[in-house]
TORPA-4810 file (N, C-alpha, C, O; in nm, 3 decimals):
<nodes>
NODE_1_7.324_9.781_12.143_7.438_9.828_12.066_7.395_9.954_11.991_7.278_9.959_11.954_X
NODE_2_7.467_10.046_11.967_7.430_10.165_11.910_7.475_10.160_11.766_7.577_10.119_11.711_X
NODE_3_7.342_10.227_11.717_7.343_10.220_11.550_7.500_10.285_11.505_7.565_10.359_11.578_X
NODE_4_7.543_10.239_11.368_7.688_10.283_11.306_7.657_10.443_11.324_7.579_10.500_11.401_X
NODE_5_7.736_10.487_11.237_7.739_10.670_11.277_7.794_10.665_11.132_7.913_10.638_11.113_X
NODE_6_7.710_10.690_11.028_7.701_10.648_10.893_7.781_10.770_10.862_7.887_10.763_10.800_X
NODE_7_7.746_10.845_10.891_7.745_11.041_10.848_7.944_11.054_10.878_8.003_11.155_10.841_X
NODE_8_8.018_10.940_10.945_8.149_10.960_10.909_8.195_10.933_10.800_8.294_10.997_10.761_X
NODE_9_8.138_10.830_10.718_8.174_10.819_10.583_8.187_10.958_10.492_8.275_10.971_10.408_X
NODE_10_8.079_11.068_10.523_8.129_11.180_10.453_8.236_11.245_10.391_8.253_11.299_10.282_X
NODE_11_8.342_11.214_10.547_8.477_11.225_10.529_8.547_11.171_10.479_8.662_11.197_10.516_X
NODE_12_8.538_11.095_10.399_8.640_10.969_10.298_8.709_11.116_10.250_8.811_11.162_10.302_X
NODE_13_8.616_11.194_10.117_8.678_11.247_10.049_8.763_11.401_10.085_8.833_11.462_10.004_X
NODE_14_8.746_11.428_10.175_8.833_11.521_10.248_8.958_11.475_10.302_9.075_11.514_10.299_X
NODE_15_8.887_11.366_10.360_9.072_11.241_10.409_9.143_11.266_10.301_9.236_11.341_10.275_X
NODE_16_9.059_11.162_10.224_9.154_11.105_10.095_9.240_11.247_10.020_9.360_11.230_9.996_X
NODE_17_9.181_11.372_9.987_9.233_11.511_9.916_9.378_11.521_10.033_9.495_11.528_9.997_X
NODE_18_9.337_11.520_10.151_9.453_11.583_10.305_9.580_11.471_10.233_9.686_11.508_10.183_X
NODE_19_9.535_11.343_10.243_9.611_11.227_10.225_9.699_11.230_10.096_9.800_11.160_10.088_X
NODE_20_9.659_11.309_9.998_9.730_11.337_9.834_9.816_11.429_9.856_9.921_11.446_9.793_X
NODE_21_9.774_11.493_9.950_9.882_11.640_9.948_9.971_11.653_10.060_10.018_11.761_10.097_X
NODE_22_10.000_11.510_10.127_10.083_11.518_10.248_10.188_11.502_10.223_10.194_11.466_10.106_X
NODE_23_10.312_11.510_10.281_10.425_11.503_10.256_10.476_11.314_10.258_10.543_11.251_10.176_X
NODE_24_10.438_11.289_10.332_10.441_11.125_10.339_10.415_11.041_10.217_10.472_10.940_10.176_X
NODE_25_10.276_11.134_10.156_10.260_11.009_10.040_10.309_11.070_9.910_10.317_11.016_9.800_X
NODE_26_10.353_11.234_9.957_10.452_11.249_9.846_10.588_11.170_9.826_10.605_11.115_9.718_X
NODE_27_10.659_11.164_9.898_10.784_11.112_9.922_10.787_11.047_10.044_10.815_11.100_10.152_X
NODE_28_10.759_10.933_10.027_10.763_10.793_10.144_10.906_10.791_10.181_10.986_10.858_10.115_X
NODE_29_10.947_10.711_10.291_11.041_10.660_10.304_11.075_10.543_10.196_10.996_10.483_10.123_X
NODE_30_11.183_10.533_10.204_11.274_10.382_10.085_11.251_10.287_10.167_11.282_10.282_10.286_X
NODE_31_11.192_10.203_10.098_11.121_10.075_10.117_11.248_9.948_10.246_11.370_9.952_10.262_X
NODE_32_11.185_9.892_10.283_11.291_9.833_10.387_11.348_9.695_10.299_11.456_9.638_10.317_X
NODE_33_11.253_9.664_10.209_11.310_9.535_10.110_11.251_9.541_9.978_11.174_9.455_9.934_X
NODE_34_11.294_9.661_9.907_11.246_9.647_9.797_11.262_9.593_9.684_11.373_9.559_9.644_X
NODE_35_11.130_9.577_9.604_11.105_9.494_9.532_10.986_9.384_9.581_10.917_9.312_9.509_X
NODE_36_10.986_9.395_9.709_10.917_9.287_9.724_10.750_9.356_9.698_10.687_9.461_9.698_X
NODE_37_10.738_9.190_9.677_10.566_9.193_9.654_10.479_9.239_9.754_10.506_9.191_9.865_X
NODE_38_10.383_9.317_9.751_10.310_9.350_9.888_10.188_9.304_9.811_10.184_9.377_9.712_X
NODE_39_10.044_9.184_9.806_9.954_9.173_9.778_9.872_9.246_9.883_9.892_9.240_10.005_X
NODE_40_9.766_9.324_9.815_9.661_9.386_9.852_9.532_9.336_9.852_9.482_9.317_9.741_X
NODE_41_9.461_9.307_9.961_9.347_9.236_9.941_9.220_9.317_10.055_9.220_9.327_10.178_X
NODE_42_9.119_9.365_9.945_9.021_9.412_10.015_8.958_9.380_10.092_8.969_9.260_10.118_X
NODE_43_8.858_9.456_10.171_8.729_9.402_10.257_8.636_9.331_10.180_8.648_9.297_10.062_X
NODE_44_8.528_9.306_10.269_8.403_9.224_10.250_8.335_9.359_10.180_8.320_9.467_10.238_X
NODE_45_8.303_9.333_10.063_8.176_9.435_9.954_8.267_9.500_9.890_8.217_9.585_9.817_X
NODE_46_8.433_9.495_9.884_8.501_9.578_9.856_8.574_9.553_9.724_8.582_9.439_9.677_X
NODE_47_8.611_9.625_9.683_8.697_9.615_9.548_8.832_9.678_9.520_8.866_9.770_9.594_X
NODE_48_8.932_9.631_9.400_9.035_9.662_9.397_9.095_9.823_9.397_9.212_9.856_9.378_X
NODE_49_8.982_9.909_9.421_8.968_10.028_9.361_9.022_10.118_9.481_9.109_10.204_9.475_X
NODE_50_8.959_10.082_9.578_9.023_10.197_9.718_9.109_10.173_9.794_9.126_10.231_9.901_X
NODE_51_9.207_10.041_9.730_9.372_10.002_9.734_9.468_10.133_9.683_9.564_10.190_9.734_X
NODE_52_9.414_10.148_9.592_9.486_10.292_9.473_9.618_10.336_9.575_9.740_10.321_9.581_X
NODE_53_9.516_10.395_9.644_9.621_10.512_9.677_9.756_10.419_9.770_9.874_10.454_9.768_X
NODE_54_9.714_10.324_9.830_9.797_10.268_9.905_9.893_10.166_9.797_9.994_10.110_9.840_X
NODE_55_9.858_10.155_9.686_9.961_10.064_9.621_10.038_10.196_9.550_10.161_10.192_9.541_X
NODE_56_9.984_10.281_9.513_10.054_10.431_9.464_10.217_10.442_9.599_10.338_10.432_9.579_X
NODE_57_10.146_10.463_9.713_10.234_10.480_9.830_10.342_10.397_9.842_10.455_10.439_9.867_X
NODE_58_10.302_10.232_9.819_10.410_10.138_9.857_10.504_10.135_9.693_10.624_10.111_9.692_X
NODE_59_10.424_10.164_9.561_10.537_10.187_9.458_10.635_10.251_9.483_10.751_10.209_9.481_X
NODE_60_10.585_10.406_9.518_10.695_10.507_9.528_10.803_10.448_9.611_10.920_10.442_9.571_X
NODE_61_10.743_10.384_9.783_10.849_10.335_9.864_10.977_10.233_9.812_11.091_10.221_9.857_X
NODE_62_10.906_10.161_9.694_11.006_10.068_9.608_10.965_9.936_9.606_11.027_9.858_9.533_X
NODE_63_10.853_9.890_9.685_10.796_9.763_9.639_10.706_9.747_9.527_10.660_9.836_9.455_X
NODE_64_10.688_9.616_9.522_10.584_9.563_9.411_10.439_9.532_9.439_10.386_9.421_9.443_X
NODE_65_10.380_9.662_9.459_10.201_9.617_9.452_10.195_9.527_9.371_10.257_9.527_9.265_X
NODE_66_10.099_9.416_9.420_10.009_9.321_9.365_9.824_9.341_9.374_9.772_9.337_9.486_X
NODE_67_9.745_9.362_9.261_9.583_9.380_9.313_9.571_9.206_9.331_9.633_9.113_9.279_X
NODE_68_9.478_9.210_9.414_9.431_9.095_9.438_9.316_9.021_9.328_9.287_8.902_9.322_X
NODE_69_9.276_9.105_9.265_9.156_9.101_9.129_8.992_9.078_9.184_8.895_9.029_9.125_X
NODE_70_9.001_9.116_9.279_8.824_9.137_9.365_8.736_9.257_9.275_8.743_9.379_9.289_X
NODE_71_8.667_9.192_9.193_8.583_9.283_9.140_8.487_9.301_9.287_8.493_9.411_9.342_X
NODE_72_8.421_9.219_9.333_8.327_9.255_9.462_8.355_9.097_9.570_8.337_8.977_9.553_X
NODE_73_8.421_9.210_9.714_8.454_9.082_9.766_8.327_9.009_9.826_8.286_9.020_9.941_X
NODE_74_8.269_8.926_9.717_8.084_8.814_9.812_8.132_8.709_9.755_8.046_8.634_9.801_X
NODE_75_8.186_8.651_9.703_8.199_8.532_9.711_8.244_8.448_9.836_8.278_8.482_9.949_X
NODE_76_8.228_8.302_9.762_8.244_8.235_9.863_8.382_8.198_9.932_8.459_8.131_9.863_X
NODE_77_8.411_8.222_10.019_8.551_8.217_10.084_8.598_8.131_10.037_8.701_8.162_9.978_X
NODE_78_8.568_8.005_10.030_8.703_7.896_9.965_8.786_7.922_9.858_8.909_7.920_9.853_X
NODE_79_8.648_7.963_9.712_8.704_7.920_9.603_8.755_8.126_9.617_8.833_8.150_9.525_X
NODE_80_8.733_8.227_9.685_8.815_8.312_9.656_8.958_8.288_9.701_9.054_8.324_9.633_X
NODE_81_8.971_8.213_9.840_9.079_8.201_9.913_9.203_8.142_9.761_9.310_8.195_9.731_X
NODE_82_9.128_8.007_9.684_9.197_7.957_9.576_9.232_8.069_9.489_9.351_8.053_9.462_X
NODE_83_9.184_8.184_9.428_9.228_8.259_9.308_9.339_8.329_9.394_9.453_8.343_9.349_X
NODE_84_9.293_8.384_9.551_9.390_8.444_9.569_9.565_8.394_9.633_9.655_8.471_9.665_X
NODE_85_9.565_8.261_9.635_9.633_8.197_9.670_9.668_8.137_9.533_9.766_8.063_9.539_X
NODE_86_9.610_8.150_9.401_9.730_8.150_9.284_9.788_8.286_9.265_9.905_8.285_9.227_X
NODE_87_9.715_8.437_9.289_9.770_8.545_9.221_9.885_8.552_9.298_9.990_8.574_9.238_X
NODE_88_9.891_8.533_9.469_10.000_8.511_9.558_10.119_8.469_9.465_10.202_8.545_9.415_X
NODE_89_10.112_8.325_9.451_10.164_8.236_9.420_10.285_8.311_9.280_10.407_8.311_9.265_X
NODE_90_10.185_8.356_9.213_10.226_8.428_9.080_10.365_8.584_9.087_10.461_8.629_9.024_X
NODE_91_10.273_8.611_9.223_10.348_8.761_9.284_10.470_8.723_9.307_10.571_8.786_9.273_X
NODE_92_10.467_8.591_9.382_10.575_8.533_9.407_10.689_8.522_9.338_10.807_8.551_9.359_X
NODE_93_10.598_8.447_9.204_10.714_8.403_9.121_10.754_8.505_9.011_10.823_8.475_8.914_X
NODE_94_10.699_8.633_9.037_10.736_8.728_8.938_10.858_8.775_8.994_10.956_8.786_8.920_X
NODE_95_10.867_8.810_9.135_10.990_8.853_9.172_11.067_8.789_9.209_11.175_8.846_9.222_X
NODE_96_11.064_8.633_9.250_11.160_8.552_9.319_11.199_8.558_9.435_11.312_8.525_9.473_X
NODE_97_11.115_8.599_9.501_11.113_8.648_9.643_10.994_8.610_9.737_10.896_8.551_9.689_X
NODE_98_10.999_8.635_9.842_10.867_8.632_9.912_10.773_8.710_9.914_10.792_8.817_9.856_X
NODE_99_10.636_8.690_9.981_10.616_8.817_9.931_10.524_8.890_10.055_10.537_8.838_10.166_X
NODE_100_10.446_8.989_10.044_10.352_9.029_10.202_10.226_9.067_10.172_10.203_9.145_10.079_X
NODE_101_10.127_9.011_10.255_10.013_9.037_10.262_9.936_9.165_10.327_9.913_9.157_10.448_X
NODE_102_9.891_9.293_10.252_9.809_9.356_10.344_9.641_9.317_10.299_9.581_9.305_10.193_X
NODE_103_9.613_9.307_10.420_9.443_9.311_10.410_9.364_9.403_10.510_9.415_9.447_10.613_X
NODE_104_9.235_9.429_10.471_9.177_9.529_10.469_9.035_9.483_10.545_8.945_9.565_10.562_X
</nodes>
């Protein structure tokens, strides 16, 4: 198997600058059911932090970002699966609605 190709990570922050100044994440389309909850839940080592821009994106569209509260995702799958299956729960009942999962 061939080693990762580390040296693409460079590009995060050139993405991410292209990605601020596009027309898309200036003015999204109107949300298809808004209001609703969209919970955000990071990768493995990851944290609530490089959601940003994508809960920025789905506000403007008219839903309700939810962070998932992952200071660092290592824990152990069960008892995270439990916190995040109350904040769900909570997203839920803030809007009275259902709600959607993106993960990462």
């Amino acid at each position: 198997m061939p080693a990762p190709q580390i040296w693409r990570e460079l590009r995060a922050g050139p993405e991410l600058a292209e990605l601020l100044r596009s027309r898309t994440f200036r003015s999204p389309a109107r949300a298809a059911d808004p209001g609703l909850a969209v919970m955000l839940i990071t990768g493995v080592y990851g944290t609530d932090g490089p959601m940003r821009p994508m809960a920025t994106w789905l506000r403007r569209m008219g839903y309700a970002p939810k962070r998932a509260g992952i200071a660092w995702n290592v824990d152990c799958s069960e008892r995270e699966m439990g916190r995040l299956e109350l904040r769900l729960k909570r997203a839920v009942e803030s809007t009275g609605r259902r709600a959607a999962i993106v993960g990462w």
